[in-house]
C-alpha positions as CSV (number, residue, x, y, z in Angstrom):
1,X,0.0,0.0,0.0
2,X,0.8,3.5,-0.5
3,X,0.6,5.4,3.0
4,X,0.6,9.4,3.1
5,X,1.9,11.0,4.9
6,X,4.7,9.8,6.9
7,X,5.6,13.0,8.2
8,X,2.3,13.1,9.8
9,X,3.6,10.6,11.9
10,X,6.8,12.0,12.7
11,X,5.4,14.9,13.8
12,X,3.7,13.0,16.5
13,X,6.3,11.2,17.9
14,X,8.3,14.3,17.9
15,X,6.1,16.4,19.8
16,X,6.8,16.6,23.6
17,X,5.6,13.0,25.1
18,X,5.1,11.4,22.4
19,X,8.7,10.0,21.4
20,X,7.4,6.6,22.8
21,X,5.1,5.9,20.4
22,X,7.9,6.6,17.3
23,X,8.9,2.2,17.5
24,X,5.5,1.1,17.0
25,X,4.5,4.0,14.4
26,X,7.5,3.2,12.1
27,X,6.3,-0.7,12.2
28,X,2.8,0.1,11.7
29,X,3.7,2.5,9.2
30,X,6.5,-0.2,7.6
31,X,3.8,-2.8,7.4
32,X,1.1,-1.2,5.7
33,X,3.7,-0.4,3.4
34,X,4.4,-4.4,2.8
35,X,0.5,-5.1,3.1
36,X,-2.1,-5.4,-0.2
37,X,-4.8,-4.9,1.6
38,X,-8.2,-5.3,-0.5
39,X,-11.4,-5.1,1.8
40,X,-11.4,-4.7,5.5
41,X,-11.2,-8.2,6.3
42,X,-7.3,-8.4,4.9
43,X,-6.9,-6.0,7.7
44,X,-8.9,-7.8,10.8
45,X,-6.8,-10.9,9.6
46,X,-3.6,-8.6,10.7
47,X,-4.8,-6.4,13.2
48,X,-7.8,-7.8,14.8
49,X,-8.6,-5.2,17.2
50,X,-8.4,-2.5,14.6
51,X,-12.1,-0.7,14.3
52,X,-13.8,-0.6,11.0
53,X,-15.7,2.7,10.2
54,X,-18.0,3.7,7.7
55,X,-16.7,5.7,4.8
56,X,-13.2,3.2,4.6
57,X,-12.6,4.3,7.5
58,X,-10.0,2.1,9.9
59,X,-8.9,2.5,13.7
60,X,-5.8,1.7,14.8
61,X,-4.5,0.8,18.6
62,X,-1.2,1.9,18.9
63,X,1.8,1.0,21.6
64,X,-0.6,-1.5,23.5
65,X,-3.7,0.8,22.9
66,X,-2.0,4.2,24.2
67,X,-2.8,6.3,20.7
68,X,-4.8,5.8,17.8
69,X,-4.4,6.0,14.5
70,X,-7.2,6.8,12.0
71,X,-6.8,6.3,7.9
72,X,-9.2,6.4,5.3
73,X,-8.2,3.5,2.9
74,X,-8.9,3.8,-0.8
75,X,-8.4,-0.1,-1.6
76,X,-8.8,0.3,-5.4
77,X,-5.5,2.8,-5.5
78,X,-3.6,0.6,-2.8
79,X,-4.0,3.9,-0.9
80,X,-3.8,4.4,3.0
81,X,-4.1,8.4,4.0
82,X,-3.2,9.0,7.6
83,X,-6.0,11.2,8.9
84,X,-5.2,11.4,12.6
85,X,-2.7,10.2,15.4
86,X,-3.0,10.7,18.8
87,X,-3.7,9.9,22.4
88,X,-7.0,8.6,23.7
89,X,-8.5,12.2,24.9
90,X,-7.5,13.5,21.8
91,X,-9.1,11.2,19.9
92,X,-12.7,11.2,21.8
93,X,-12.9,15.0,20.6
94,X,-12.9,14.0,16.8
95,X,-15.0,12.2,14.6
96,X,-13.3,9.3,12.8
97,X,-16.1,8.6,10.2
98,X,-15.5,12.0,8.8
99,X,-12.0,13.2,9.3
């Protein structure tokens, strides 16, 4: 899969408290690269407490379920677009079906 935008990520773990989740970023963000994801079910298979959304739609627990990650997935370009990263709190103020 294509994923945009790394830096999005890397600006995330390099904010102030957040170097800890750089590690399991770069893997997630390494194997989405390797991944051919078709349908959300090639994803469950991988990642099985990842949340399905509406709109292709996909959230992700990251470093044992401290952040989340939120991409919209375009499976007929082999597209992931990172849409949000963050903690918990930050998260529960946006709306993932729609970012």
């Amino acid at each position: 899969m294509r994923v945009i935008a790394l830096k999005t990520l890397r600006s995330f773990w390099l904010e102030a408290g957040h170097s800890d989740a750089e590690q399991a970023l770069r893997a997630w963000h390494h194997e989405a690269r390797e991944a051919e994801w078709r349908n959300p079910r090639d994803i469950k298979v991988r990642y099985p407490t990842a949340s399905i959304l509406p709109g292709n739609r996909v959230v992700f627990n990251i470093k044992g379920n401290k952040y989340r990650l939120v991409v919209a997935i375009k499976y007929d370009f082999n597209l992931v677009l990172i849409r949000f990263v963050g903690t918990h709190a930050q998260y529960d103020q946006v709306n993932a079906g729609e970012i």
